[in-house]
C-alpha positions as CSV (number, residue, x, y, z in Angstrom):
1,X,15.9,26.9,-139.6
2,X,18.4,27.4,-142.1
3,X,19.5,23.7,-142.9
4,X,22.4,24.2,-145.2
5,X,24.9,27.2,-144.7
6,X,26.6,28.7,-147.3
7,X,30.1,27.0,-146.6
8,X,29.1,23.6,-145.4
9,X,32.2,22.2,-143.6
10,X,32.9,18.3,-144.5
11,X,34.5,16.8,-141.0
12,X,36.8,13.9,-141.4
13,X,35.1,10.8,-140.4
14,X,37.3,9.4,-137.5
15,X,37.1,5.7,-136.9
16,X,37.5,4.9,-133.1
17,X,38.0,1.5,-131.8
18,X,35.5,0.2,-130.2
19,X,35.1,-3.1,-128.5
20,X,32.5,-5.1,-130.4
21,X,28.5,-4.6,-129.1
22,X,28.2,-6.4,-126.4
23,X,30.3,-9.5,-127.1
24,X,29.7,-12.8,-124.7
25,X,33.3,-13.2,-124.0
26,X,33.3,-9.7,-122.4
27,X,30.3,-9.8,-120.6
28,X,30.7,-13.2,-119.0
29,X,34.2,-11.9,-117.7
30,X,32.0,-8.8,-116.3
31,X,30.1,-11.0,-114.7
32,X,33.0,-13.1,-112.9
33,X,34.6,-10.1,-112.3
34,X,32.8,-7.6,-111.2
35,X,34.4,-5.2,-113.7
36,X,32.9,-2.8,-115.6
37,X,32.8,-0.3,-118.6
38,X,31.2,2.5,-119.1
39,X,30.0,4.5,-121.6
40,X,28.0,8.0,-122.3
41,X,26.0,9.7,-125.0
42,X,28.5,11.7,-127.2
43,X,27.2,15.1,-127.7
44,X,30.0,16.0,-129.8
45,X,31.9,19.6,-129.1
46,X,30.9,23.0,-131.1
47,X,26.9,22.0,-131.4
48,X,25.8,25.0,-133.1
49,X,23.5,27.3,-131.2
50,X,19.8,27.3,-132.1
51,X,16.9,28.8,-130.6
52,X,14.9,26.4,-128.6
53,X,11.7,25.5,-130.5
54,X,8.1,24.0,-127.8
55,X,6.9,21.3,-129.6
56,X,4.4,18.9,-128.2
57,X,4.8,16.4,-126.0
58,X,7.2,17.5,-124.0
59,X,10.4,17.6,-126.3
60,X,12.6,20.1,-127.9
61,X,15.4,20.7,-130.0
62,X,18.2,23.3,-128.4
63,X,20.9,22.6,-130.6
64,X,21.7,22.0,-134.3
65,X,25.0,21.0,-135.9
66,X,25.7,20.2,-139.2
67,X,28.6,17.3,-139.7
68,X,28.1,16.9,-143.7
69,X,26.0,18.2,-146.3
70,X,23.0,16.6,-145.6
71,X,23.8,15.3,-142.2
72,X,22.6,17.2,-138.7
73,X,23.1,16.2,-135.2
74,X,20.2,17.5,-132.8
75,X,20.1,18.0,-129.2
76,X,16.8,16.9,-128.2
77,X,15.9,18.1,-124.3
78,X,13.5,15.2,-123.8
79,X,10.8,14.8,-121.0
80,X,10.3,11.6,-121.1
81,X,14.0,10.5,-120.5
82,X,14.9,13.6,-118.5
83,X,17.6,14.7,-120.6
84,X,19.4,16.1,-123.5
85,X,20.0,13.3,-126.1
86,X,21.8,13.3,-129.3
87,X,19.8,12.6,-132.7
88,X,21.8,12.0,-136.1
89,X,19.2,13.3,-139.1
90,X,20.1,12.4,-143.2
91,X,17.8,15.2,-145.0
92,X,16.7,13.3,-148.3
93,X,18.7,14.7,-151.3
94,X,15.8,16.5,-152.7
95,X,14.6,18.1,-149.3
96,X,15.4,21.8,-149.8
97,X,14.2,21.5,-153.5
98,X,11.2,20.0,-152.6
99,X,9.8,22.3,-149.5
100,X,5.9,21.0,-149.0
101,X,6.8,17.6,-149.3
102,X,6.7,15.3,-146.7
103,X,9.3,12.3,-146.4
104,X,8.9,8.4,-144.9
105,X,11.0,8.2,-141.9
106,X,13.7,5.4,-141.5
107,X,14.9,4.9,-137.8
108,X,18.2,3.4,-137.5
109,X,18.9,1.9,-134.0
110,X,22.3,1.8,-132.6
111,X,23.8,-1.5,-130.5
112,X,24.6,-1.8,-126.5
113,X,28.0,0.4,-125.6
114,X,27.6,2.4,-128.7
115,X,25.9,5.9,-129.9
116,X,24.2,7.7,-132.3
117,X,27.0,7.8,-134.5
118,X,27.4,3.7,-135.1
119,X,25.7,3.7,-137.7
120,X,27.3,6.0,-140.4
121,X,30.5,6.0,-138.8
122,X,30.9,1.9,-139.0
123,X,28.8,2.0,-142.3
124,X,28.0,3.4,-146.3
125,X,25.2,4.5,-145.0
126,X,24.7,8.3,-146.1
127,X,26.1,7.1,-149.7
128,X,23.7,4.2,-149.9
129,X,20.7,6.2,-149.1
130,X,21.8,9.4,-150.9
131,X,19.2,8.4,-153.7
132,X,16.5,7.0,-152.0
133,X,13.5,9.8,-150.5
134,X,13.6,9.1,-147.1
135,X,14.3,11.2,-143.9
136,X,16.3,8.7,-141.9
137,X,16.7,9.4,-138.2
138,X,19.5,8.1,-135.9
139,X,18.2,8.9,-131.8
140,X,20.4,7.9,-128.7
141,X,19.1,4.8,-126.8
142,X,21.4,5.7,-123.9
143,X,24.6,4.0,-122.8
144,X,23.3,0.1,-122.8
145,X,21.8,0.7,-126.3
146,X,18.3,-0.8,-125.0
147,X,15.2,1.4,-126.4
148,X,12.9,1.0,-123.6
149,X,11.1,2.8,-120.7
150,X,13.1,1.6,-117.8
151,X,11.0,0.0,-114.2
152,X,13.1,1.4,-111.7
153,X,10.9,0.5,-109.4
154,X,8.4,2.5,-110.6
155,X,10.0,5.7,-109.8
156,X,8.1,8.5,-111.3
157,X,10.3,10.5,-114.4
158,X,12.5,6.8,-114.7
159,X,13.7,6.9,-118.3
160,X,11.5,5.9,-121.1
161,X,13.6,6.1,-124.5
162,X,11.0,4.3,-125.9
163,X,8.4,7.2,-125.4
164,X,11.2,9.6,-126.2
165,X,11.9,7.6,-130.0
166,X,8.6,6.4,-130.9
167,X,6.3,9.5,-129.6
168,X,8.4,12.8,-128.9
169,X,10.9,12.6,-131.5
170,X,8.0,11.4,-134.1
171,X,6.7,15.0,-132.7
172,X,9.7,16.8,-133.5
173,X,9.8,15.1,-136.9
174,X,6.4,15.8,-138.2
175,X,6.7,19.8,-137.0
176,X,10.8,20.7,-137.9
177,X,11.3,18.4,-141.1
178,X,8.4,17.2,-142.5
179,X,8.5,14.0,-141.6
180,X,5.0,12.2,-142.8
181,X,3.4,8.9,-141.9
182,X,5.2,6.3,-143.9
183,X,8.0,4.5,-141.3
184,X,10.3,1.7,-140.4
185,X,12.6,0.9,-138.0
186,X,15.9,-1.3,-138.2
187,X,18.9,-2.1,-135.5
188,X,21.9,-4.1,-134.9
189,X,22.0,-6.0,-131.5
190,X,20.1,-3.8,-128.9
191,X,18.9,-2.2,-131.7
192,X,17.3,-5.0,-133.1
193,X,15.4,-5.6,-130.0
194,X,13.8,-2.1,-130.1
195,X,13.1,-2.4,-134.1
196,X,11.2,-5.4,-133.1
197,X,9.9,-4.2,-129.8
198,X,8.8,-1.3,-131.1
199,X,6.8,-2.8,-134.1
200,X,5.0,-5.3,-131.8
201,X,4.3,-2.7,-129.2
202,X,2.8,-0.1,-131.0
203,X,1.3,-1.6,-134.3
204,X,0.5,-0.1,-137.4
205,X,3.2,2.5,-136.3
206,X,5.8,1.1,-138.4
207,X,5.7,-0.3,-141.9
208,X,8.5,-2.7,-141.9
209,X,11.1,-3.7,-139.0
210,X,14.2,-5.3,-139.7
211,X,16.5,-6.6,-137.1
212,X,20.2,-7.5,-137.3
213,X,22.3,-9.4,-134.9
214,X,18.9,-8.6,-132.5
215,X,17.4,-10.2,-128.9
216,X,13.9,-10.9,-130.2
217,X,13.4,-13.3,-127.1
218,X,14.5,-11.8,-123.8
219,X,13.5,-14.9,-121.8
220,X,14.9,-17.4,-124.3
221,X,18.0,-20.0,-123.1
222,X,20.6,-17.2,-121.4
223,X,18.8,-14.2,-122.8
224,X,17.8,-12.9,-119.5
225,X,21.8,-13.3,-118.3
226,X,23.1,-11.5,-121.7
227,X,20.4,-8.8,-121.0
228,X,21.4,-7.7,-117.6
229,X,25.0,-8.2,-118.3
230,X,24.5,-5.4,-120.8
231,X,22.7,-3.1,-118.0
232,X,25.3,-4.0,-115.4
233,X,28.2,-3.3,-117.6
234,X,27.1,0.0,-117.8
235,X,27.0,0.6,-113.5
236,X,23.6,0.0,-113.2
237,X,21.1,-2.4,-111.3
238,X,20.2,-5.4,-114.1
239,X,16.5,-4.8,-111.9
240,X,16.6,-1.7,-112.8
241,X,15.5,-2.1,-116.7
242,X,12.0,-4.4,-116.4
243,X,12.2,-5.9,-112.9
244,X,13.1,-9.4,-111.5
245,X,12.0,-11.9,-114.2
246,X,10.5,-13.9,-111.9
247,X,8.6,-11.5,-110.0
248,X,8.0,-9.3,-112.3
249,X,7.0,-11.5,-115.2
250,X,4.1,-9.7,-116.8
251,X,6.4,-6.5,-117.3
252,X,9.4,-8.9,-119.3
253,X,6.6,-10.1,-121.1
254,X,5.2,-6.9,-122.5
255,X,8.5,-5.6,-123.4
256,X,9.3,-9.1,-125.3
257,X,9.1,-9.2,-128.5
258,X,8.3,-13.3,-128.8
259,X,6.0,-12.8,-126.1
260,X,3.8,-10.0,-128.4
261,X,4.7,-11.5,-132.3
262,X,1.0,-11.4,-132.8
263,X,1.0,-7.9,-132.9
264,X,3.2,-7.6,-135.8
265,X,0.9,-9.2,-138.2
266,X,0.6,-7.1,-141.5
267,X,4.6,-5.5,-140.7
268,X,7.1,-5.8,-143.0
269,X,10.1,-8.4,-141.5
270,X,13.4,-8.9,-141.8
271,X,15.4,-10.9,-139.4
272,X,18.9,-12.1,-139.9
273,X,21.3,-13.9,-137.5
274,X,24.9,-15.5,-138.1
275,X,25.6,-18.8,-136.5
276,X,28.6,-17.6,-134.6
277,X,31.1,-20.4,-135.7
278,X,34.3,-20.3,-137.0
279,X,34.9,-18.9,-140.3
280,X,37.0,-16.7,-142.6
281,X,34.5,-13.8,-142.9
282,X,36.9,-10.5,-142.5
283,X,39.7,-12.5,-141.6
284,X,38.0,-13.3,-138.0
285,X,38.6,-16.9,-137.1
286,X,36.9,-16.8,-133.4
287,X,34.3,-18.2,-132.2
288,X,31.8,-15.8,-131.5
289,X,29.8,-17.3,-128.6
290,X,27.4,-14.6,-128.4
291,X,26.2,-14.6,-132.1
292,X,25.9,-18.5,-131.6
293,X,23.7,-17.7,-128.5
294,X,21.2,-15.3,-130.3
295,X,21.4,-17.8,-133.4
296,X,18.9,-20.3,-131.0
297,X,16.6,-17.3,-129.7
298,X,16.0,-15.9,-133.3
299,X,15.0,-19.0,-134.7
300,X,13.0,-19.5,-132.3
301,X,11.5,-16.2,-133.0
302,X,11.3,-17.4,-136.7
303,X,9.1,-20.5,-135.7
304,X,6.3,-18.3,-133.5
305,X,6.3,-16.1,-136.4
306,X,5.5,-19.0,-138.6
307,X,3.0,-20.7,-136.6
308,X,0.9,-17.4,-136.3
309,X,1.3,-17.3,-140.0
310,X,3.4,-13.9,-140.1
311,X,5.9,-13.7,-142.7
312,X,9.6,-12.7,-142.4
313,X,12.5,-12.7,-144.5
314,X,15.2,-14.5,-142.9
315,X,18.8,-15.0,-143.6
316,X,20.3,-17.0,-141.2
317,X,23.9,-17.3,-142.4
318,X,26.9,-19.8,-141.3
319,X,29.9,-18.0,-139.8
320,X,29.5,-14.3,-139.3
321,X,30.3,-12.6,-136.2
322,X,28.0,-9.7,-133.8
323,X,29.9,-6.9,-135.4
324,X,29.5,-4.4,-138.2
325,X,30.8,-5.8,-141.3
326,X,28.0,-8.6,-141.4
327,X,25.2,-6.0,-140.4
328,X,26.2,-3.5,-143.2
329,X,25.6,-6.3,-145.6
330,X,22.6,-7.4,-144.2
331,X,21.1,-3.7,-143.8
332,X,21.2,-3.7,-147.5
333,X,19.8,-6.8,-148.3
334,X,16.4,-5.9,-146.1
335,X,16.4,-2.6,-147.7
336,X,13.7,-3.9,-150.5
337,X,11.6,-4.9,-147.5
338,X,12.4,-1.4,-145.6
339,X,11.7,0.3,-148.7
340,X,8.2,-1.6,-149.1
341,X,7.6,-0.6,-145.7
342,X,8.4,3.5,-146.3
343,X,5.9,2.9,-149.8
344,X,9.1,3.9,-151.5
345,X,8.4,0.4,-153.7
């Protein structure tokens, strides 16, 4: 696969409005109201034709576009979610130069009512990591932004984005661009719960996790109401992601992070979390009543950590609201412990 063409085009980077991730205010009127918005992976127009390459477990890549010199957008037919999903790749700068090396792989989770694009089209991204030697991977969690392998009531061929992230595209990695066996995982909001959830549930498979803005306790105070206001917003069944909590307790509790921090002994952590209040920070003078919500759930997250004796960096920071400004910063401060995690320090 030829990764760079001989006239790379540069695309302008549009910046659409979005409404921020998830915010409480929105959800709580989706919930009085009924209302709802929805939201699709983005596929993006002109994907260039490729031929379709078996790779194991169940996944394939049939498309390839470029968007910037060292930027490619996959279409990934997945098995395990029944689909065609969008994957954002950032080829390390030294990637064609250096042809039998293999590269750590950074995974960059995107929020709830986002895509695969959040992440360098709200942030520096590409620029920061343009010197660092690391393959970094941005895959479609689906319309609610929630990384997981959905109940469904069991329902054979349900969507499992977890299986799709963690195992096929891990696949596709290792066989099309030399991915090796050095990784970490980071996400704002939603995304944060699947760094975390990810770490804990498959241990050892990521060096460090970092989580920004995330819901690291999905039974906390009003977590369970946030969570399904994120799956209903979207048209679908709140049951339909892990079951009634009540009834179907044991399945919330393996897909909680909290419930599983034991498991992430000997994983890099980074955990940060504004408070929510009012303050100047970008000219935003709202409360935001959703950041203040997840500010009570992550330190309780903090404390389990610190009674199993599991360390974490923390910064949890007055003001700041659940949007992209304070998660940019914050990406970048966890990048020493991301870095530790890909053995790139």
């Amino acid at each position: 696969m030829t990764h760079h063409p001989d006239s790379p085009r540069h695309p302008r980077r549009h910046r659409r409005p979005r409404t921020r991730l998830a915010a409480l205010a929105a959800v709580t009127a989706l919930l009085a109201t009924g209302g709802s918005l929805a939201a699709t992976d983005t596929l993006g127009s002109g994907t260039a034709a490729a031929a379709p390459r078996p790779t194991a477990e169940g996944a394939r890549i049939t498309g390839v576009k470029q968007v910037a010199p060292r930027t490619f957008d996959l279409t990934v037919a997945s098995a395990a979610v029944g689909k065609q999903l969008p994957v954002r790749v950032i080829l390390p700068a030294r990637f064609d130069a250096q042809p039998e090396r293999k590269w750590p792989v950074l995974y960059l989770l995107q929020g709830a009512h986002d895509d695969y694009t959040s992440w360098t089209r709200e942030t520096d991204v590409e620029e920061f990591l343009a010197d660092q030697d690391v393959l970094t991977v941005m895959p479609s969690s689906g319309a609610t932004g929630i990384p997981t392998d959905w109940w469904e009531w069991g329902r054979p061929g349900a969507p499992d984005y977890e299986t799709f992230q963690v195992e096929e595209l891990m696949g596709l990695l290792q066989r099309e661009y030399r991915a090796g066996d050095r990784r970490a995982v980071a996400g704002v909001s939603t995304g944060g719960y699947g760094a975390l959830a990810f770490a804990s549930r498959h241990p050892g498979t990521f060096g460090a996790a970092a989580s920004y803005s995330g819901i690291l306790d999905t039974t906390a105070l009003g977590m369970v109401s946030v969570v399904h206001a994120i799956v209903a917003r979207e048209l679908l069944l709140p049951v339909s992601l892990w079951g009634v909590p009540l009834l179907h307790r044991e399945n919330w509790r393996q897909h909680n992070p909290y419930a599983l921090a034991e498991k992430l002994a000997g994983t890099g952590l980074y955990l940060s979390q504004g408070s929510g209040v009012p303050s100047s920070d970008f000219g935003n003078l709202q409360i935001d009543i959703l950041e203040g919500t997840l500010r009570a759930q992550a330190g309780g997250f903090k404390a389990r950590l610190d009674r199993l004796g599991i360390p974490a960096q923390t910064h949890f920071y007055s003001g700041g609201t659940h949007a992209w400004p304070n998660w940019q910063q914050e990406f970048k401060a966890s990048w020493p412990v991301l870095a530790k995690g890909l053995g790139l320090l």
